[in-house]
Structures are given as structure tokens and as C-alpha cells.
C-alpha positions in Angstrom: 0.0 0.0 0.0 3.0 2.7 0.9 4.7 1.8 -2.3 1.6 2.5 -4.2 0.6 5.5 -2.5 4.1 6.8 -3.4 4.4 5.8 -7.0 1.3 7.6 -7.3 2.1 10.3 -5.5 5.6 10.5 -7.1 3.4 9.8 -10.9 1.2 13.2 -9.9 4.6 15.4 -8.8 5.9 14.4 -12.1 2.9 15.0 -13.9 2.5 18.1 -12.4 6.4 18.9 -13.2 5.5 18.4 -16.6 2.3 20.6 -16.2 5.0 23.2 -14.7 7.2 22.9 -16.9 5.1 23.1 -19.6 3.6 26.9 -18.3 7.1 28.2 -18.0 7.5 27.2 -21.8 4.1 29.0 -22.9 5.0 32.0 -20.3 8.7 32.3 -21.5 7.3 32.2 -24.9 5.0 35.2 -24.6 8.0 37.0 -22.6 9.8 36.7 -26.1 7.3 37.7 -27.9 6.4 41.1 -25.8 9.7 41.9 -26.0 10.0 41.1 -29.8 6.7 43.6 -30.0 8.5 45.6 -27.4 11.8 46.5 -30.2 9.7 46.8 -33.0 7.5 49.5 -31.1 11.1 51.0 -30.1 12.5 51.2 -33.6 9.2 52.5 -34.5 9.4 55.5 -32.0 13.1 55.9 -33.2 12.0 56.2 -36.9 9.0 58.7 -36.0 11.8 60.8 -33.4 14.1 60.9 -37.0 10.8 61.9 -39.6 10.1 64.7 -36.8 13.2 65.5 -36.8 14.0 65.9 -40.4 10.3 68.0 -40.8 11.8 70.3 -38.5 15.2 71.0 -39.9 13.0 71.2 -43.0 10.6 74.1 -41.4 13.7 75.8 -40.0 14.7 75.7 -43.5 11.2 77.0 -44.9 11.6 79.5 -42.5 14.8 81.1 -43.4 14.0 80.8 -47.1 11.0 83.2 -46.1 12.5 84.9 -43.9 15.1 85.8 -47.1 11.9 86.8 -49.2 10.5 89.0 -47.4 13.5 90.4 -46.9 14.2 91.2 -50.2 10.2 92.2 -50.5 10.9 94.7 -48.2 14.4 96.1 -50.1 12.6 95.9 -53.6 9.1 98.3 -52.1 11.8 100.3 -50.7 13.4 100.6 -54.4 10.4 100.9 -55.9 8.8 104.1 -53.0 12.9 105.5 -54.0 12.0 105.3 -57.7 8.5 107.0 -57.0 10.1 109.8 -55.0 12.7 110.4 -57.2 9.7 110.5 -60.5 7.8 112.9 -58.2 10.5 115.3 -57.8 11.6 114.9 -61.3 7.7 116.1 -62.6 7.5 118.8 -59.7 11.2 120.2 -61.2 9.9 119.9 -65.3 6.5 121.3 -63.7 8.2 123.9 -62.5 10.5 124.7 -65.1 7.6 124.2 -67.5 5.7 127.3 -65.6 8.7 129.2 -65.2 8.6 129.4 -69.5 5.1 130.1 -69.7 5.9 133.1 -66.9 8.8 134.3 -69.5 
């Protein structure tokens, strides 16, 4: 009676070393995979850090190029107010002249 009480009880802790066993397996497998999931969501956030990145040099960039343009908006309305000034004198002065003959 002992010795079958203990091969059974010795048949049940191996079975249930087996049933052990066999959880760490499934449990160690899942570990693996979550941290497989875990890189590719890592390189992921790495590729989306470079992309915002990049769209910010290329703003920056954007932003000097305008920056330039208006610049040189600004010098060419500055030509262009010199260039009205300088045809408003020039009439006043032939205006001038002009009444100056008519007054002779």
C-alpha cells in the first residue's frame, strides 16, 4: 500500500512537473514575444523621433528661405517708394521749369 501510495504520489509530482514545466515554456514564450513587440514598437518610436526631426530642420529651412523673401520684399518696395520719389520730384522740377517758360 505505501509503495503504491508513493508511485502515485511520485506519478502526480511528475505530472504536475510536466504541467509546470510546460507553463514556464508558454510564459517564457509570450516573454519573447512582448519583447520582440517591445523592439519593433522601439525602432518605430526611433523612426518617428528621426521623420520629426528631419520635418523640423525642414521648417527651419522654410523659415529662413521666407524669412530671405521677405527680406528682399521689403528692399525691392523700398526701391520701388525711392524710384516714386525720385519721378515725383523729377515732374514737380519739369512742372516747375515748365511754368517758369510760360511766366517768361
Amino acid at each position: 500500500m505505501f509503495l503504491k501510495t508513493f508511485v502515485n504520489r511520485s506519478f502526480e509530482a511528475s505530472s504536475a512537473n510536466v504541467n509546470l514545466k510546460s507553463e514556464i515554456d508558454k510564459l517564457d514564450s509570450r516573454l519573447q514575444a512582448e519583447e520582440l513587440k517591445n523592439q519593433v514598437l522601439k525602432q518605430k518610436l526611433n523612426d518617428y523621433e528621426i521623420q520629426i526631426e528631419l520635418s523640423n530642420s525642414k521648417i527651419n529651412a522654410l523659415g529662413g528661405q521666407i524669412e530671405r523673401k521677405e527680406n528682399e520684399f521689403k528692399a525691392l518696395k523700398s526701391k520701388i517708394d525711392q524710384l516714386e520719389t525720385a519721378k515725383d520730384n523729377t515732374i514737380n522740377k519739369l512742372t516747375k521749369s515748365s511754368n517758369i517758360r510760360k511766366i517768361t
